[in-house]
C-alpha positions as CSV (number, residue, x, y, z in Angstrom):
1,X,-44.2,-37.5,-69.4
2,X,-46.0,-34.6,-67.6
3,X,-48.6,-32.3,-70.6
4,X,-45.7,-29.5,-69.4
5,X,-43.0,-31.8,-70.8
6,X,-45.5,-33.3,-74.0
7,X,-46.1,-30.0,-75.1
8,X,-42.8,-29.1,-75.2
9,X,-41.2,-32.5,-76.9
10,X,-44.6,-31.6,-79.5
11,X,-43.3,-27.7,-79.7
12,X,-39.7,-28.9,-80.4
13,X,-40.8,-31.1,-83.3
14,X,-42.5,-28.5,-84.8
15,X,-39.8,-25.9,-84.9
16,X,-36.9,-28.8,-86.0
17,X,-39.6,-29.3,-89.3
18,X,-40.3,-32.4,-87.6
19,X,-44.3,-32.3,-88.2
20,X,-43.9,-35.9,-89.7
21,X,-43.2,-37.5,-86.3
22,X,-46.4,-35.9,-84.7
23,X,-49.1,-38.4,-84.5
24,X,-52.5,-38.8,-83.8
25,X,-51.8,-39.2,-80.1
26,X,-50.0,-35.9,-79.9
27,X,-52.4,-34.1,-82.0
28,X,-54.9,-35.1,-80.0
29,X,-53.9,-34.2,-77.2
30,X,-53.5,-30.7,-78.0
31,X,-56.6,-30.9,-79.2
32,X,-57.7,-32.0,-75.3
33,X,-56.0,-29.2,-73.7
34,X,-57.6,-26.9,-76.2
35,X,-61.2,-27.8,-75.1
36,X,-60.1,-27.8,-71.5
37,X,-58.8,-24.0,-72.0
38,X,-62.4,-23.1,-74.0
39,X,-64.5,-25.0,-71.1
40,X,-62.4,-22.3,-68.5
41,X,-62.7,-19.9,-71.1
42,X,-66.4,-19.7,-71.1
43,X,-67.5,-20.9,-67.8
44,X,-65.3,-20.0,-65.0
45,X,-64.8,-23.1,-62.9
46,X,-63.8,-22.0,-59.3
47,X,-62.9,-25.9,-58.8
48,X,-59.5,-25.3,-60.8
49,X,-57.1,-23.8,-58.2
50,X,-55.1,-20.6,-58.9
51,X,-52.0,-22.9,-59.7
52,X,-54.2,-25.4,-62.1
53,X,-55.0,-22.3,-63.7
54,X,-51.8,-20.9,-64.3
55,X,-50.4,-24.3,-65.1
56,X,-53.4,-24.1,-68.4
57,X,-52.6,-20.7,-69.2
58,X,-48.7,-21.5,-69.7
59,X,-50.1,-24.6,-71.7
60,X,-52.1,-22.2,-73.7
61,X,-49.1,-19.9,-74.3
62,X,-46.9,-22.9,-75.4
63,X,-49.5,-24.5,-78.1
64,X,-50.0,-21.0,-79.6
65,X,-46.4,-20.0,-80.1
């Protein structure tokens, strides 16, 4: 499963009141993509391509909602 797919499969728990069947794997994976987005957050890394970027930002969007 691609982080696109995770983090929507985590999402859909969530909103089903399904918190019970995230685990430690899932929680820390969020937790990953949320010091990936503060590392680009604070130092801009030109290595990340436009689409890498964009690809983290809709991340972002779906782990905040």
């Amino acid at each position: 499963m691609n982080e696109k797919d995770r983090i929507k499969y985590i999402k859909g728990l969530s909103e089903n009141g399904l918190m019970h069947e995230i685990n430690y794997q899932d929680v820390r994976f969020l937790i990953n993509i949320a010091e990936r987005l503060e590392q680009v957050a604070n130092e801009f890394n030109p290595i990340f391509s436009e689409s890498q970027q964009g690809d983290l930002a809709e991340a972002y969007k779906e782990v905040i909602k």
